[in-house]
Steps between C-alpha positions, in 0.01 A plus 500: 500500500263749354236411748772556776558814383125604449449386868810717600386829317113447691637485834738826474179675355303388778796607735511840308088527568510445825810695585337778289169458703698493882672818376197729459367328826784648594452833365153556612611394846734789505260718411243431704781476793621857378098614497480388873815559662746714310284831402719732617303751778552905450406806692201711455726776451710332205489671214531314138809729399722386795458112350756463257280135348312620189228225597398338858298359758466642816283468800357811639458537873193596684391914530644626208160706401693790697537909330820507593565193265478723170402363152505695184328375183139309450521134306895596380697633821860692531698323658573762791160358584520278863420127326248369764325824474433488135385080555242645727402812263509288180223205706770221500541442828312704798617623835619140652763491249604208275658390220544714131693482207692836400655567162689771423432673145632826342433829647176683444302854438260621692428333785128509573426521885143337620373360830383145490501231767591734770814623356542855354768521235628834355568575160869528367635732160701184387746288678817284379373169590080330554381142616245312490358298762282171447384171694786320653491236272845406344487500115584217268898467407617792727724406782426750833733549766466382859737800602408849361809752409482887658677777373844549697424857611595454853805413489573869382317634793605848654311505828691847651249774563241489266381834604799695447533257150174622358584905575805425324322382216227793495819748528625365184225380300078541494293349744378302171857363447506393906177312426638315165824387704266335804337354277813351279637358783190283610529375087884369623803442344308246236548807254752723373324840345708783356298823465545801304617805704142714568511862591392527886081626472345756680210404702222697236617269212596165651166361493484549140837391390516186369778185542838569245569219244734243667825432322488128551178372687146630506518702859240520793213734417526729792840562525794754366848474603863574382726325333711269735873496484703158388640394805394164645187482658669376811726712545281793474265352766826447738554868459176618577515286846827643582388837430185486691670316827697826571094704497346565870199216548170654443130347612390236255223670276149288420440425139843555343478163360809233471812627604694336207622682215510413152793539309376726253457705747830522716623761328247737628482360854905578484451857367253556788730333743766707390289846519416366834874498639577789358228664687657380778756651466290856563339404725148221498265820554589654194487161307125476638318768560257430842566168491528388849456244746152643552441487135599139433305363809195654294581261252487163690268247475141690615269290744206334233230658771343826626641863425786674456600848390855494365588893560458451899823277495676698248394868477674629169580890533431676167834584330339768267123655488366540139166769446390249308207501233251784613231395252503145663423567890396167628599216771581179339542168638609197279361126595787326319443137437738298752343168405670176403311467148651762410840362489851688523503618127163703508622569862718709334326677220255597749754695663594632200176614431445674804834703465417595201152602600688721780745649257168579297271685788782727590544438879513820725369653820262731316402237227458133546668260789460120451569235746520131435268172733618177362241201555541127508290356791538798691570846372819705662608851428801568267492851579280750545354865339840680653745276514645626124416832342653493184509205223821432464506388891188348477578313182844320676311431771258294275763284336579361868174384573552104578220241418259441784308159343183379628141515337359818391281636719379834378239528733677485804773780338206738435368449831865535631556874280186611631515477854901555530658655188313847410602664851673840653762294599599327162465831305146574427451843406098494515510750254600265185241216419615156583535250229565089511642326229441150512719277285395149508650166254209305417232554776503517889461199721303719730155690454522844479159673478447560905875653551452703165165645589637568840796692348332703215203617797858622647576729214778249329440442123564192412664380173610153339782430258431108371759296385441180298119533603346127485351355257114364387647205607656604807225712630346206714826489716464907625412481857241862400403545189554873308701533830631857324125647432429455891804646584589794280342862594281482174413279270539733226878331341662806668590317805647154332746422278538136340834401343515170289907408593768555779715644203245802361474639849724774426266637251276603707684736719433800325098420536484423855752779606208747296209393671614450855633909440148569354347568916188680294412150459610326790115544637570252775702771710199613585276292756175594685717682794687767248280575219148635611362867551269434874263744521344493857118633574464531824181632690471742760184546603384598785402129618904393498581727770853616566622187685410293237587728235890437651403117499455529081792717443736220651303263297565678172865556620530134587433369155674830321854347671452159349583618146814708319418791479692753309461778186515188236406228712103490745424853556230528764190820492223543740137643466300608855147551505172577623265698298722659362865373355863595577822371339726463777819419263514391116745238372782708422488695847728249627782269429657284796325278721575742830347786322189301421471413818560771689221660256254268600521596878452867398167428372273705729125371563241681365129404576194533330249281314561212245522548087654191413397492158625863457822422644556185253449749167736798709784216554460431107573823396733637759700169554451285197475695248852553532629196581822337292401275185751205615317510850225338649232691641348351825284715697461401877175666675429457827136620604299387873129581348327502225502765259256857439559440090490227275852322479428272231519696161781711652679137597409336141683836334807411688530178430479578129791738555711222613418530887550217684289542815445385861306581721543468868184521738488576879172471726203584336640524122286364259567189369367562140629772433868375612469224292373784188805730543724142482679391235366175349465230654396726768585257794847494433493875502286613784520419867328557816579564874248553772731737690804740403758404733478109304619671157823426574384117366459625170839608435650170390213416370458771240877525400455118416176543294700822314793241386317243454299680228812639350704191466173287358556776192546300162861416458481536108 
């Protein structure tokens, strides 16, 4: 009996054992089935706050190392940060995709942005939720799902007119508050957030107002709204799509984001909605000032290639003309950062920025005038020097900029202000020095040093204002390195300003507005075509002859045209001689181009022998001598034999005065002593011809030597 029983008891443990043993078979089977077959597959454009799971596995899909995929966060990521995107940035997975593990932890401070494995991220204040991404390796005793859970917030989509939608909101609230509720609807319907009620911020201070304490849950960083009423979130978003059915359609604007509302936020799409029909009621003009059909087309989706110039479709008459700032006389033109790195949020506080920095320079048609050239990967024209003339125009105008996305290529804008922005047509007053402002996030994806040097030799100075500016570590990845030093109009710190985060750019409107008003400094106004004193020596001996004499006047005249000539810009003297000297007219004698001119032809020949040394020392004292101190003196003689004096110690005294010389030789000149009256090194500076009526292939010649001298001037 007992042995029966002993017998009994083994074989139910052995049962147990090996019905213990086929059940983790079992187990790991699953597992390992689940590992090959049941990883659930997600979209680079997925972002970890629209999974409800706290922890997963997901496959990520090919081509996710994209900019328009946007993470936020280095190691530790918000989870408004695409999923895929921060795999790739974190060196889990690479561009062909593959498997991760996400888990979902609390929400963070100070988001550190970085570039690593191809991927820039961008730095964040704080945000309500992070996760963490690791090797897609399940982990022992947790159970993953073979289905992942979104947040529900399409079903509470409101797809009517998202143009008219987001005036409404900008009527009622700041463009900071539109911003928050685009980006509360992509978090879904996951979470209900109450907010405190926040007074409605002017654009000067909203940059450096800071999130109000939430009454229940810890809010999203970037965003300030009011209070929402009690009624049922569905309800609300039923009444929202009635109100908006009975609105006219409008053209579907790029880059307003989802079209879904969030119920913490129907309350202020209704107030709009409501403003909206009662504008109706007086009439849609008076509800939107120039808005038109015109002015929405300008808003469509923009072609991702070759030029445009937005005020040509929609020319904007100027409702009011301000004087403006008188102590601040300069053409500006804005490169705004268009670029998808830069994402919707900085999007916005760079428009900010810039209508506060208009608000700041006083706009006005005797002070400054600013116009706006968005880039991505081609630059466009947001409008131009006389499109607004006062702030308060120009400053509404700003806020409706849409994103263009693309890379940043800086170079390519710069090349684009240069040959088409600064013109008659688009406002330029010649007068008032031209100034580019240049704000780029990060660094360009284009070189810039060609299209800058081009543009500065044009008069333009150039500045920077750097945002997030990368890193030691980063460095490697910048297509041109110190990209702003070969790009700036000096090298000085003057021309560049570097700020360390999106979020303290509006503290440094105030110093940029000061030194783009300071024109004393603005030193790269002046190029090698406005800012000389040309002194011309010109012989008229009695070997020229009158024929020929004619044949150097139209010489002189032809190279006299090339440049600006006015009372502050190139003024233009001439010296005749023979053995004896004669000043024919000084530099103040005349001050417009046709005067000049018409001066030149007047110049009567007057014969005799050749003191060419005597005439170098009489041009010194009668021409020189008085020349400007912020000009450059460049003396152009033109002599067809050699010389009855000595012209070297007379030449050498010049040159120590400042006198840049050439010396231009017809027939039987000498050769030395052209090359002793030049300017070192003297075969840049003289030339020869072996008859007068081939001067004429000088003329280019010469005017390129002049500016090439000038721009090779230290940039420091």
């Amino acid at each position: 009996m007992k042995a029966t029983v002993i017998a009994t008891f083994f074989g139910v443990s052995l049962l147990c054992t090996y019905a213990a043993k086929e059940t983790t078979k079992k187990m790991k089977k699953a597992k390992l089935y689940f590992a090959l077959t049941d990883v659930p597959q997600i979209d680079c454009d997925v972002k970890a706050g629209k999974i409800i799971n706290p922890e997963f596995i997901a496959k990520c899909p090919p081509g996710c190392q994209d900019v328009k995929y946007r993470v936020y966060g280095t190691d530790i990521y918000a989870s408004f940060s695409s999923v895929c995107s921060a795999a790739i940035h974190s060196g889990i997975i690479d561009n062909t995709g593959g498997k991760i593990l996400v888990q979902k932890v609390a929400g963070h401070s100070g988001y550190r942005g970085s570039f690593s494995n191809g991927v820039r991220s961008l730095s964040l204040p704080r945000w309500r939720e992070s996760f963490l991404v690791s090797e897609g390796k399940p982990r022992k005793g947790v159970t993953y799902p073979s289905t992942l859970e979104y947040s529900s917030s399409k079903s509470t989509a409101v797809k009517s007119e998202p143009k008219k939608l987001e005036q409404d909101l900008k009527a009622t609230k700041s463009a900071d508050t539109a911003n928050a509720s685009e980006k509360a609807s992509e978090e879904g319907d996951a979470v209900r957030k109450e907010y405190q009620t926040s007074p409605v911020l002017t654009p000067a201070t909203q940059m450096a107002t800071t999130t109000p304490t939430p009454t229940t849950t810890t809010t999203d960083p970037s965003t300030t709204t009011p209070k929402p009423t009690t009624t049922p979130a569905t309800i609300r978003t039923t009444t929202v799509a009635a109100a908006a059915k009975t609105r006219p359609g409008l053209h579907r604007v790029r880059d307003i984001g989802s079209s879904s509302v969030h119920p913490a936020y129907s309350s202020v799409v209704a107030a709009a909605s409501r403003q909206v029909q009662a504008a109706q009621g007086r009439g849609q003009n008076t509800a939107f000032r120039g808005t038109s059909t015109s002015a929405s087309n300008r808003n469509i989706l923009r072609p991702s290639t070759g030029f445009s110039s937005k005020e040509e479709l929609n020319p904007k008459p100027l409702e009011s003309t301000s004087q403006g700032n008188p102590n601040c006389k300069v053409d500006l033109s804005f490169l705004m950062d268009g670029s998808w790195s830069i994402g919707k949020r900085r999007f916005q506080l760079q428009k900010h920025f810039l209508g506060n920095v208009a608000q700041a320079l006083g706009i006005g048609s005797t002070g400054p005038l600013m116009g706006i050239v968005q880039y991505g990967d081609d630059p466009s024209t947001e409008f131009n020097l006389k499109t607004y003339a006062n702030s308060k125009d120009l400053r509404n105008a700003i806020e409706k900029i849409p994103q263009k996305g693309g890379l940043s290529n800086v170079g390519k804008a710069l090349s684009f202000v240069n040959k088409n922005f600064f013109s008659d047509a688009n406002g330029n007053r010649g007068g008032a020095p031209n100034v580019v402002v240049v704000i780029v996030d990060g660094w360009p994806t284009d070189r810039v040093e060609e299209a800058s040097r081009l543009a500065r030799e044009s008069g333009i100075n150039i500045f920077f204002v750097t945002i997030e500016a990368a890193a030691e570590s980063e460095k490697q990845n910048i297509i041109e390195p110190n990209f702003v030093d070969k790009a700036v109009c000096r090298t000085n710190g003057f021309y560049s300003i570097n700020v360390p985060s999106w979020f303290s750019l509006h503290k440094v409107v105030q110093p940029l507005v000061k030194r783009v008003c300071d024109t004393d400094r603005l030193v790269c106004s002046k190029t090698c075509l406005n800012s000389a004193d040309i002194g011309f020596v010109i012989d008229g001996s009695s070997s020229v002859g009158t024929s020929n004499f004619r044949t150097v006047l139209q010489f002189v005249a032809n190279i006299s045209k090339e440049f600006e000539i006015s009372d502050t810009d190139t003024r233009i003297g001439a010296v005749q001689y023979t053995y004896e000297q004669r000043l024919e007219f000084s530099f103040d004698k005349y001050s417009t181009k046709q005067d000049v001119l018409s001066a030149i032809k007047r110049i009567s020949y007057w014969s005799g022998g050749t003191s060419t040394g005597a005439a170098i020392s009489y041009a010194s004292e009668q021409l020189f001598s008085k020349s400007k101190p912020n000009k450059r003196k460049i003396m152009i003689l033109i002599t067809d034999g050699r010389s009855y004096d000595d012209v070297r110690v007379p030449a050498m005294a010049a040159h120590r005065n400042g006198v840049i010389a050439y010396s231009v030789g017809v027939a039987w000149a000498a050769q030395d002593e052209l090359e002793a009256i030049a300017t070192d090194p003297d075969k840049e500076h003289s030339f020869f011809v072996d008859e007068f009526d081939n001067l004429y292939r000088f003329v280019n010649q010469l005017i390129q030597n002049i500016c090439t001298e000038f721009n090779s001037q230290p940039r420091n």
